[in-house]
N, C-alpha and C positions, 0 to 999 in steps of 0.2 A: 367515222365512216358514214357516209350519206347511206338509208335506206333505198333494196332495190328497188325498181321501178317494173311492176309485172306487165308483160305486152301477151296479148292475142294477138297470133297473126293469120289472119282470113284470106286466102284465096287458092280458087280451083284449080289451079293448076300445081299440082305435086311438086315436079321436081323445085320449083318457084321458091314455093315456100320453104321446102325442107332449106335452100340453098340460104335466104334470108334469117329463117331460126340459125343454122350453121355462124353465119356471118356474124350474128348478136351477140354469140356467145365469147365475140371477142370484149367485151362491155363489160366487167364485173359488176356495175351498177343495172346492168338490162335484164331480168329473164324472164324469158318467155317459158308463163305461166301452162299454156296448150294453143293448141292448131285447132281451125276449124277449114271445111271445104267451101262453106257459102254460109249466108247470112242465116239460115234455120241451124245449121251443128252448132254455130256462133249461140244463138239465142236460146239451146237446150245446155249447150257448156255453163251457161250465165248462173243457170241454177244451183252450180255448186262453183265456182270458181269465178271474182269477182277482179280482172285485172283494173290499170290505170290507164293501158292507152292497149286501142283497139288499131293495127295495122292492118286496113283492109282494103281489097281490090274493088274496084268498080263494077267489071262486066263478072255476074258470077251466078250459076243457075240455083233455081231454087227460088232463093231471096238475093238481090243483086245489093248492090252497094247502098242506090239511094234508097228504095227500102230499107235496107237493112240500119242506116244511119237514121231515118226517121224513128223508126222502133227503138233506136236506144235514146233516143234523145227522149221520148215521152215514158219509157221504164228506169235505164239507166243514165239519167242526166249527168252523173260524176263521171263518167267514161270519157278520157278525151279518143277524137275520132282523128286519127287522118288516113286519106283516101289513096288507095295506090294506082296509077294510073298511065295507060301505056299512051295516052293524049292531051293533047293543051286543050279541050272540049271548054268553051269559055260558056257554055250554057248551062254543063255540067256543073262545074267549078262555083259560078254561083248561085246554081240552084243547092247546091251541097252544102253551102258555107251557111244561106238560109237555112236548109232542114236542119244545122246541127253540126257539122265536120268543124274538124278543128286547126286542120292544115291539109295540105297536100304535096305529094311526091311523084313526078314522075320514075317508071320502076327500073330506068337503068341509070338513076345516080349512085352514088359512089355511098356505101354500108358508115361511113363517117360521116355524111348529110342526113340520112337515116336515123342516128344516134343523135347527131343533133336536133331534129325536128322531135323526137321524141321527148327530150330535153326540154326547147321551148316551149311544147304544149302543153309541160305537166310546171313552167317556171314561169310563162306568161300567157298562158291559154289560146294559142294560138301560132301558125309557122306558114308561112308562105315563102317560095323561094321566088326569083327574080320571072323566071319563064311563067310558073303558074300565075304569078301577082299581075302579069301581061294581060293574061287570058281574063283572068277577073274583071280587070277594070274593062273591057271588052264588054265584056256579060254584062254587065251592068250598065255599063251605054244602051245596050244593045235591047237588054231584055225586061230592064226591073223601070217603072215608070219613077219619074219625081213627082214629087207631092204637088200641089198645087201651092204659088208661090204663097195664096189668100192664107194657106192652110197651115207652114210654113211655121214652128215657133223660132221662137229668136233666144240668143241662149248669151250669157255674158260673158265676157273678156276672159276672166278665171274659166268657166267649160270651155271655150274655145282651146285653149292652155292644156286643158287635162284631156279631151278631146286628141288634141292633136300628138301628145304623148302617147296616149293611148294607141294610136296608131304607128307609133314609133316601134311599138311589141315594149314600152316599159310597163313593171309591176307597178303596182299600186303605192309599195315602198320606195318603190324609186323615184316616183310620182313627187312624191310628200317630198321626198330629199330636194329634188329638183326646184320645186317651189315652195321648198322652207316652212312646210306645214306639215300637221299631222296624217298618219294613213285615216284616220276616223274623217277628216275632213274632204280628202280624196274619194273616198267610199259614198259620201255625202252628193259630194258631185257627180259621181257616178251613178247614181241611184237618181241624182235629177236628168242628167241627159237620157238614161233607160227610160225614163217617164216622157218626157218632153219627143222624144221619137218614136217611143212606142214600138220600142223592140224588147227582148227578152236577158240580150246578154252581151260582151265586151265585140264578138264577133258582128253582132248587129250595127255596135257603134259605127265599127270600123267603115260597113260598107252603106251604114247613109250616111257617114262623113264622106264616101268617095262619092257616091250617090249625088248627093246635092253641092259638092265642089268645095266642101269646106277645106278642106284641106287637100295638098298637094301630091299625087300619084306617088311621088317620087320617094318618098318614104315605104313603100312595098318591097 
């Protein structure tokens, strides 16, 4: 039997939440660890109870969502984050994905999207569905500049490859299956393209591959 997976789930509005924790409990792999109202209950709960995935709303008083996702990303880096959200806000979406978020939902999908975004982001670090993935590559047209071409590194055949996997939402293992190598040598590449772009993490990859055109939208 797979270990559960503990969730917070964050947002001001009661009946909301009580209705989403209800819903989880249909998941014997899900439980929700505690509730919070907004991003400060969230970050006093933190001191005694350390969940896996933070389910939390965007607009929320106090401490709001993108606050509150930059706060965990700099205390609790192992928390994955995804965002809950009553809009396709493409500025939102990737300014979020930069501070740290780890997928997003808008809040009237179906309690079985929900269980799987939770899923993905504790099995590939990351979940985007088809509508927010819209919105993203928007924001990122729109909002995030490219490098200068001068500036620009160039990356070889094999990153290209594991790059463009990577964008796929494959694991690291699936990686190495895929291309007949070790995960040691995957992690290798991965740790050169983190370097070579000067981001911090698989989510960064994702979006200066969309960023700079390396790869095809259509994979979101």
């Amino acid at each position: 039997m797979k270990r559960q997976i503990k969730i917070a789930v964050v947002d001001d509005q009661h009946l909301f939440r009580k209705g989403i924790v209800s819903l989880l409990k249909e998941f014997n792999e899900l439980h929700v660890v505690f509730e919070a109202e907004h991003g400060k209950d969230l970050l006093d709960k933190l001191k005694t109870e350390i969940p896996d995935v933070v389910l939390m709303d965007l607009e929320m008083p106090v401490l709001n969502g993108i606050e509150t996702t930059k706060a965990l990303k700099e205390k609790y880096p192992q928390i994955k984050i995804i965002i809950l959200t009553m809009h396709n806000d493409e500025e939102f979406v990737a300014d979020l994905l930069i501070k740290g978020a780890h997928g997003f939902l808008l809040k009237d999908q179906d309690i079985e999207i929900v269980a799987d975004a939770i899923h993905a982001v504790i099995e590939k670090g990351h979940y985007f569905n088809a509508s927010i993935s819209e919105q993203l590559a928007k924001g990122l047209a729109k909002n995030i500049h490219t490098i200068p071409s001068f500036n620009k590194p160039t990356f070889t055949d094999r990153e290209l490859e594991v790059m463009s996997l990577m964008c796929k939402q494959l694991t690291n293992k699936e990686i190495a299956d895929r291309l007949l190598t070790s995960v040691r040598t995957i992690d290798r590449h991965r740790e050169n393209l983190l370097l070579k772009m000067g981001v911090k993490n698989r989510a960064g990859i994702v979006l200066y591959a969309i960023q700079n055109n390396l790869v095809s939208k259509d994979f979101l």
